[in-house]
N, C-alpha and C positions, 0 to 999 in steps of 0.2 A: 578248366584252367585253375590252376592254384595257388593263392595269394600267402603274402607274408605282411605283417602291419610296419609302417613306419612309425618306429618307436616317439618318435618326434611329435607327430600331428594322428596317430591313428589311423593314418589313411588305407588302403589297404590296397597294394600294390601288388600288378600280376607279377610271377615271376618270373617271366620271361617281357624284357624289353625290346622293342624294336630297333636298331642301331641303324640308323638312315643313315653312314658313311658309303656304303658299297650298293646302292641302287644301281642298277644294270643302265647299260649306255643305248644309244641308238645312234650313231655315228660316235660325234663328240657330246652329245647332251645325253642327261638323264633320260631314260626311256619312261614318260611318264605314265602314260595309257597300264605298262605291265606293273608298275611301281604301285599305281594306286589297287589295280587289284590284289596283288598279294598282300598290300596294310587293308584292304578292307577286309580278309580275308581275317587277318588276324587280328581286328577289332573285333569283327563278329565271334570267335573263339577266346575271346575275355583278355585279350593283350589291351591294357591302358598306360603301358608307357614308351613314349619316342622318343630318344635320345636322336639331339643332331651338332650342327655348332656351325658358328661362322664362317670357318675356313673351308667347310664342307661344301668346294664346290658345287651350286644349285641345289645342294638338299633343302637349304630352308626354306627356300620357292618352290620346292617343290610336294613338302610336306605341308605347307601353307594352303597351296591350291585344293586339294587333297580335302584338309579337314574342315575347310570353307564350303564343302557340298554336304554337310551335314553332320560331318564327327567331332565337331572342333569340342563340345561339351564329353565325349565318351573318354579323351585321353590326357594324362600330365604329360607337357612338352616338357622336353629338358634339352637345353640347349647351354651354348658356351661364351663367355668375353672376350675375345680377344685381347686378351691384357700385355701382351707383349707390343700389340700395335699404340696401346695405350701411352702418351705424351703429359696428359694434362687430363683433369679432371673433366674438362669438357668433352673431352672424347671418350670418355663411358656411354655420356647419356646420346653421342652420336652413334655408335655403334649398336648400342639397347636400341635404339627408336629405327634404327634401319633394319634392324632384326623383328622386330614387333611388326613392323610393313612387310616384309618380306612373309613372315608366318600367317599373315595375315588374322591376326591377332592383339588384344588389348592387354594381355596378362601374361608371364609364362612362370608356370607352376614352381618345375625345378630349374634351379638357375647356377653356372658354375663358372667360376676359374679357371678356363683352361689351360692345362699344362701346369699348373702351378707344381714345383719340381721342386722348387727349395725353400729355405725361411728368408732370404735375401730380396727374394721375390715379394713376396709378401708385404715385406715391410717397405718394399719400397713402391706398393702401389698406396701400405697405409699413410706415407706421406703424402701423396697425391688427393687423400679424402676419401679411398674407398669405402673406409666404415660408415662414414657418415652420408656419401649414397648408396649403399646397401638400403642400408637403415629408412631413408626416405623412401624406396622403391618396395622397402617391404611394408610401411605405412601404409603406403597411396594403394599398394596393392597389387601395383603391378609386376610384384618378386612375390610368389607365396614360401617357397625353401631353397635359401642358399646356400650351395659346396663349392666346390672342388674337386677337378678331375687330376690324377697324378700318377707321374711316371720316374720313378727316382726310388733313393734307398730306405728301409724304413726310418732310418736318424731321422731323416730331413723329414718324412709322413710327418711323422710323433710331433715333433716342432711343428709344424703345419696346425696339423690339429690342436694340442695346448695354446696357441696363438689369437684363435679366437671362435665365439662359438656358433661354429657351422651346423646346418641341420643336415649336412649326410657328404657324402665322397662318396667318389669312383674312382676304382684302381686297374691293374691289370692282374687277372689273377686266374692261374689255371693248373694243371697238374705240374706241370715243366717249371710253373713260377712260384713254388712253395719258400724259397730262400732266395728269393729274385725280386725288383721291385719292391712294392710295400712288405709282398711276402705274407703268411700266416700269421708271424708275429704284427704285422701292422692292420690286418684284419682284424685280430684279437684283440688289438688296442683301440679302435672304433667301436667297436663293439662294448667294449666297460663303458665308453666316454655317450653309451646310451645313442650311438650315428647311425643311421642305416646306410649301409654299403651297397653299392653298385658295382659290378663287373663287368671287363670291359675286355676285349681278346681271349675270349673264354677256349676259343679253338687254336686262339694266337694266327689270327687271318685267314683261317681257314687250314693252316699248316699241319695240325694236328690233327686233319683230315685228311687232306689231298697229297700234303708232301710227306708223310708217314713210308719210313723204311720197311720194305717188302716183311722185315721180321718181325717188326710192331705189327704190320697188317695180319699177318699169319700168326699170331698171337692172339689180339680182339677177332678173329676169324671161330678158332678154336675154344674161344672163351665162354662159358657157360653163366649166365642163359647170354641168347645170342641180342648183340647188339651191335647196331655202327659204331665207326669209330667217335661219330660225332654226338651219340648218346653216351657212351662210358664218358666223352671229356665232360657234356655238362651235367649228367646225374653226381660225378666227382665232385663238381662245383657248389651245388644243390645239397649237398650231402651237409656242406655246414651250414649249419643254423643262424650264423651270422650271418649269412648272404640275405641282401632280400630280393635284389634283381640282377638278372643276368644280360646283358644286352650282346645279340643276334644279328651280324650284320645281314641280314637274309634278304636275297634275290631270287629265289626260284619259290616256285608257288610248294614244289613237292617241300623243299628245304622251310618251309612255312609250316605245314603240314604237320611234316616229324617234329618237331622244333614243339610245335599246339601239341603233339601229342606225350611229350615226355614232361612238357610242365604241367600235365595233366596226369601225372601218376607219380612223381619225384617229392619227395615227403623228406627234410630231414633226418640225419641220423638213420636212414636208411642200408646206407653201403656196409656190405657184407665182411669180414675179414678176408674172404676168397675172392672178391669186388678188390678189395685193396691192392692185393699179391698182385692181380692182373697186371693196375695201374702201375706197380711197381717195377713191376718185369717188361712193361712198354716204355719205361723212361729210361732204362738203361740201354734199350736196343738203340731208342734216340739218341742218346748221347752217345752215343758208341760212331754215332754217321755223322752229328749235322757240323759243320763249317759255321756260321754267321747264323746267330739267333736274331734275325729282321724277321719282323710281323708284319710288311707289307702295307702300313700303315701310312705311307709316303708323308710323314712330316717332316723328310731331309730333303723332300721336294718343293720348285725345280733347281737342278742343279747348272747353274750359271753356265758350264760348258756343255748339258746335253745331255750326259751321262744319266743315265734311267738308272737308277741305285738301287729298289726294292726288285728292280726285275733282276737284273744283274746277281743279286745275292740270290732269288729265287732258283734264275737255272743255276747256278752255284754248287748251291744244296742238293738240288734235284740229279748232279751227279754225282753227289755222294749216297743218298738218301735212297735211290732210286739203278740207277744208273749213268755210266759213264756214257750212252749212247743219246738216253732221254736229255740229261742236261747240255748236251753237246746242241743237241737239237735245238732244245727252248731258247738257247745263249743266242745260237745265229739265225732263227725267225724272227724271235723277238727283241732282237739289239741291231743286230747288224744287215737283215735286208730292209732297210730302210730307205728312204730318202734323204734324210738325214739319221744317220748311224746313233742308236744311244751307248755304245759300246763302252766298257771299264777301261778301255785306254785313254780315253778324253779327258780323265779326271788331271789335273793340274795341281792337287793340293792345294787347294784355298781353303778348306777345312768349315764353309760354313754349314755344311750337312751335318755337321758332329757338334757344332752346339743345336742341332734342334733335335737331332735326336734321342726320342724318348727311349731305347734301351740302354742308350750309352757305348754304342759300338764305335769302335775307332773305324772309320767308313775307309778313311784314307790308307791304310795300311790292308784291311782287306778287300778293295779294289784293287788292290798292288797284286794282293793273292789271286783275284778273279782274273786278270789279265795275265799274269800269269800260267793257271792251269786253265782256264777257257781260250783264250789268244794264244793258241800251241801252233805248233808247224801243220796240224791236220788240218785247224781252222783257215790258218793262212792260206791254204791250197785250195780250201772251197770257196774264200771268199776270192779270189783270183775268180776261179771258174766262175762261179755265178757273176762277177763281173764280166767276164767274156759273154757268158749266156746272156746278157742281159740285154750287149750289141746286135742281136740279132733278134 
């Protein structure tokens, strides 16, 4: 494993993070038995940082249990505030001390803002006192370094950060997102301001693996020396020397594995000029197909009328990206044989999906588009049938 120092504290951080948001299910819960082998997996291969957060359905009980049998000293947690649910300054140190219980834990190393998207934000939780419980949580000890995680433009980063002084951010940042989000230029600028940077969507939900158009794949197929698709996106990432961690939302032991093995060989300033071309020649094949840049990150989730949003734009994509037959498919397994239908018709326009959304997609407008080219006269024909099939 190969580490990078936070410029802040010296510490020395692997560079590969654990992203505890997409732990594998077992009905409706975490599947914990296979969860904890793969993080012990990757403790034992010099991974010491777990990113998780409040909203994360059962992660923090379930990364709590976990480093309660003997790892809780091997790793920095980094976890999130809820500051949006935040009212009054009393409910920081509510949501902190339910989160400490949960982790089951007395301190948590990295500590952050989540979502913090604008300067509006900010100041309006600095009216509520948060500097001045920062400030006492990093006293007493139980905050060793506070950030900020962020999804928004770099204006509003830069203001973020000139605003007060954080010991690191996390952004989203990946080959697809060099002029998107914080962007390069807002990596750049953490980077003077001496921050160490965290990465977060490094595959963009996995997209930049699994939803890859047939030409991008036959391009990283062809591509010398040979590698997945999910090694070229994060040795890209790696490649800058600003980054110090990359966070991995990994559920499969093999996806563990490869993941240990490239931040085990991935060096700064490494990537090739003939490395570059690749990356270049895969992002136009992408833009050439996708519809709806969602990262599956369900923070427009749930939606009041049902509507399953990150699926809905998944198969979406997946019949541009892939096929008209594949996404045909995904749309009506997974929306519409239901017991209750999640389908892109049920949206109503009430628009509250699009203030949480962290790309900034107009949700409502391409559900219009999903129901449209997925809700066709084919669909209607099968969903009759499999309604008759279903009487019998």
């Amino acid at each position: 494993m190969l580490y990078r120092t936070n410029q802040r504290n010296g510490q020395k951080l692997s560079i590969l993070g654990y992203g505890c948001l997409r732990y594998s299910k077992k009905g409706t819960a975490i599947d914990q038995e296979k969860a904890e082998k793969e993080m012990a997996y990757a403790i034992e291969q010099g991974v010491n940082y777990f990113d998780t957060a409040y909203t994360y359905g059962g992660s923090e009980e379930c990364l709590g249990k976990f480093l309660a049998k003997g790892y809780r000293d091997k790793v920095n947690i980094a976890t999130k505030l809820p500051h949006y649910y935040v009212k009054k300054q009393g409910d920081m140190d509510r949501y902190f001390n339910e989160q400490l219980q949960r982790l089951q834990t007395d301190h948590i190393e990295y500590y952050l803002m989540h979502m913090l998207n604008d300067i509006a934000t900010w100041e309006r939780l600095v009216s509520l006192g948060i500097t001045d419980w920062i400030e006492e949580k990093k006293k007493s000890g139980q905050i060793g370094q506070i950030g900020f995680s962020f999804h928004g433009g770099t204006e509003q980063f830069c203001k973020i950060i000139d605003a007060y002084d954080w010991d690191f951010c996390q952004i989203q940042y990946n080959y697809m997102d060099e002029y998107t989000q914080a962007g390069t230029a807002g990596l750049e600028y953490a980077n003077k301001k001496g921050m160490p940077v965290i990465i977060m969507e490094p595959l963009r939900g996995g997209r930049l693996v699994n939803a890859l158009p047939q030409g991008a794949k036959k391009i990283f197929a062809e591509a010398e020396p040979k590698r997945s698709a999910a090694e070229w996106g994060l040795r890209w990432i790696w490649n800058h020397p600003q980054v110090n961690v990359i966070l991995s939302g990994m559920n499969d032991i093999e996806q563990v594995k490869e993941n240990v093995r490239i931040a085990s060989e991935t060096k700064a300033d490494s990537f090739t000029k003939e490395d570059q071309e690749v990356i270049e020649r895969v992002k136009k094949e992408i833009n050439r197909h996708i519809k709806v840049p969602c990262t599956g990150c369900s923070y427009c989730m749930p939606c009041p009328q049902g509507v399953d949003i990150p699926t809905c734009f998944a198969a979406y994509n997946t019949r541009y990206t892939d096929s008209w037959f594949a996404g045909m498919k995904a749309y009506f397994m997974c929306t519409t044989l239901k017991t209750n239908p999640t389908v892109a018709s049920k949206c109503i326009g009430c628009g509250k999906c699009e203030r949480r959304c962290p790309q900034g997609i107009h949700v409502r407008e391409e559900l219009k588009q999903v129901k449209k080219h997925m809700e066709n006269p084919i669909y209607k024909i099968a969903k009759v049938a499999a309604g008759f099939i279903g009487k019998y």
